[in-house]
N, C-alpha and C positions, 0 to 999 in steps of 0.2 A: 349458612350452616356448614359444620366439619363434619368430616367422615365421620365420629364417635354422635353425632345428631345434635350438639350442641350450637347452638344459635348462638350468631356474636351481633353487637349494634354495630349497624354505619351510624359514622357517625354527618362524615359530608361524603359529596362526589364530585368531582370536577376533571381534569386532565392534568398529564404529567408531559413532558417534552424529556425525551433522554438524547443525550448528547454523544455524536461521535467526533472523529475525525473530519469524516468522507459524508457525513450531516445527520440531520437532526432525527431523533422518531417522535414521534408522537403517541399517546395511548388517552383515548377518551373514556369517559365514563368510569373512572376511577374510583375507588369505594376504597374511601376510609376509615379502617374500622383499630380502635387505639390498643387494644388487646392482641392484633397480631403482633409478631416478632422480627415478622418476613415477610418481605414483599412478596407478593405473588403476582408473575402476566400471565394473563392465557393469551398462550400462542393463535390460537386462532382467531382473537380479535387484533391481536398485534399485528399478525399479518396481512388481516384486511383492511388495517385502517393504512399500513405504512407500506403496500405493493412489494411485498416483501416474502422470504421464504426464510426457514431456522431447518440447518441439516443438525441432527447432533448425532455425536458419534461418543465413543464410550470416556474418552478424555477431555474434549471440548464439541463446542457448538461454533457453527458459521451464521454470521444473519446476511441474507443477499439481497440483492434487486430482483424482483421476479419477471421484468423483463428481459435486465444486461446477463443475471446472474453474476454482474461484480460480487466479490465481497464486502460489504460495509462493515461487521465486525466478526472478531474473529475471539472467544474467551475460555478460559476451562473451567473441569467440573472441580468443585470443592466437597470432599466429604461424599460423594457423587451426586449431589446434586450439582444443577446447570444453573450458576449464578451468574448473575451479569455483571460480574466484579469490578470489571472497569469501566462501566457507567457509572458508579457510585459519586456523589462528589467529593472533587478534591482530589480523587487522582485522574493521574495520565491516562489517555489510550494510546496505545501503538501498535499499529499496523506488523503482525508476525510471518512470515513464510513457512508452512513445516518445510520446505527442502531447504537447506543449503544450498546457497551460492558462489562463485566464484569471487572474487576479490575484484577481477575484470570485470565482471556483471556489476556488480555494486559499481564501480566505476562509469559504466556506461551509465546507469540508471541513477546516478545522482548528479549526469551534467559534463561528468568528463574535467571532475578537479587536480588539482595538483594531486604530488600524490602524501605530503602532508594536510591536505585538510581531509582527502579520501584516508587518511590513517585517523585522523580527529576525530571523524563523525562514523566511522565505526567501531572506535574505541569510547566513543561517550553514549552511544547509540546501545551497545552491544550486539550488532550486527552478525549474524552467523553466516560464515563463510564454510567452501568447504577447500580450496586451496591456501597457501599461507602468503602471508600479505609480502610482498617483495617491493623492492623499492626501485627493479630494475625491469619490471613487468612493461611492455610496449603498447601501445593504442594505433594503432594504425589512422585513424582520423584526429586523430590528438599530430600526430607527428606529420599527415596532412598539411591540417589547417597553422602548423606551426614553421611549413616551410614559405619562404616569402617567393623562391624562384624555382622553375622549376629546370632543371640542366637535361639539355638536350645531347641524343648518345651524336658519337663520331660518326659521321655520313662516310659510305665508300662510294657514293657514285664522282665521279668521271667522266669528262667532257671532252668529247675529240673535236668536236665543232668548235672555232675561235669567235672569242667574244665580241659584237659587233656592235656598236652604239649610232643609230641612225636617227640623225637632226633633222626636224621638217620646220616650215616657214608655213607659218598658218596664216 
């Protein structure tokens, strides 16, 4: 039944699996009824079948682990409603940050690449940064693991004692 008292038929019921990135949800007891237009979850069964928690805020929603509190997904509101637009099939989900990051960060956190594939994969990504991408930026463990020896400084000690090499007969 809707709000205005009108009854609609199920018509079957079974489960759905929505699909993320970072994995899978589940939603049992699913009621099919051919006369909606829209999906509808209830959060509260969502959340208990999948250990899961939904923050929403006025632009989008988080869906977490309700032990790690990771985020699993992360989508906004459309028209204000809270749509789960990128489960839909057929598109992408990608993993968003609201802050901005460093161009250094992205660099740590994708492995530590050159810095043409770190210019690739956050121009194909569309990666938000909030310093601008330079080509001359340093890594300190990049530049580490890329020395082969390490140069040892000029010693000032000094030996007034003369050098003495003592042969023994074993």
């Amino acid at each position: 039944m809707i709000d205005n008292g009108t009854s609609l038929s199920i018509y079957h019921t079974g489960f759905v699996s929505l699909p993320t990135i970072t994995t899978t949800f589940t939603l049992d007891n699913v009621l099919y009824v051919s006369t909606m237009k829209k999906n509808l979850i209830s959060i509260s069964q969502f959340c208990a079948t999948n250990d899961a928690s939904v923050e929403l805020f006025s632009s989008f929603f988080h869906v977490k682990d309700l032990r790690t509190r990771a985020i699993f997904l992360k989508d906004i509101t459309k028209d204000g409603v809270y749509g789960w637009l990128a489960a839909r099939p057929g598109s992408s989900i990608l993993a968003f940050s609201p802050v901005k990051t460093t161009s250094s960060n992205w660099h740590h956190r994708l492995g530590h690449p050159t810095f043409p594939i770190l210019k690739h994969v956050i121009s194909n990504n569309q990666l938000a940064f909030s310093s601008p991408l330079t080509k001359d930026f340093s890594c300190n463990a990049c530049l580490s693991n890329k020395s082969h020896t390490l140069s040892f400084s000029i010693s000032s000690l000094n030996s007034t004692q003369p050098f003495q090499i003592i042969f023994s007969d074993v």
